[in-house]
Structures are given as C-alpha cells and as structure tokens.
C-alpha positions, 0 to 999 in steps of 0.5 A: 505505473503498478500499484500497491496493497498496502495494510496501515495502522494508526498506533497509541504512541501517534506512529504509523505500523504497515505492512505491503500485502501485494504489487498490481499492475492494474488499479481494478486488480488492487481494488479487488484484492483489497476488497478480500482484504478488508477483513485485516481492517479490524477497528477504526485505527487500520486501514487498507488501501491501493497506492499508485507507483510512478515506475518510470521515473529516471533515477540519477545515481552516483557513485562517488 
C-alpha cells in the first residue's frame, strides 16, 4: 500500500482541478507532508488530502 498527497479543487463550472503533490509508503509520512501543505488550501472550494493505494492488486492485461 503507498499513499498519496493529492491538492483538490472544487471549480465554478462543477468539475474537479488536482494535482499529485507526493507518493508515501507510510500513512504518518503523508500526514506530515500534508500538514506543511495546507498553506495550498487557500478557500473553502481546495482541499488537501492522503488517499491510500492498493499496490498489490494483480492486474490481468491482454494484448490482442
């Protein structure tokens, strides 16, 4: 599992602007990182935040 730092914004048009700050392989580590962060989260419309990431799901690909 590793987690990411991710910067999202609420737009006027109802679509969603972000952005991928950082990767984590530890939960405290992005909490820390994100509270550096914050000063991104500049009206009620942004938001920061630490989303985990399933890394060992097996993925089938076939090439045709």
């Amino acid at each position: 599992m590793v987690w990411i730092l991710v910067w999202l914004q609420l737009t006027t048009s109802q679509s969603i602007d972000y952005y991928h700050i950082d990767t984590f392989y530890e939960k405290d580590a992005c909490v820390a990182e994100l509270s550096k962060a914050s000063v991104l989260v500049t009206n009620k419309n942004t938001a920061l935040d630490c989303i985990p990431i399933d890394t060992t799901r097996q993925v089938d690909i076939k090439i045709k």
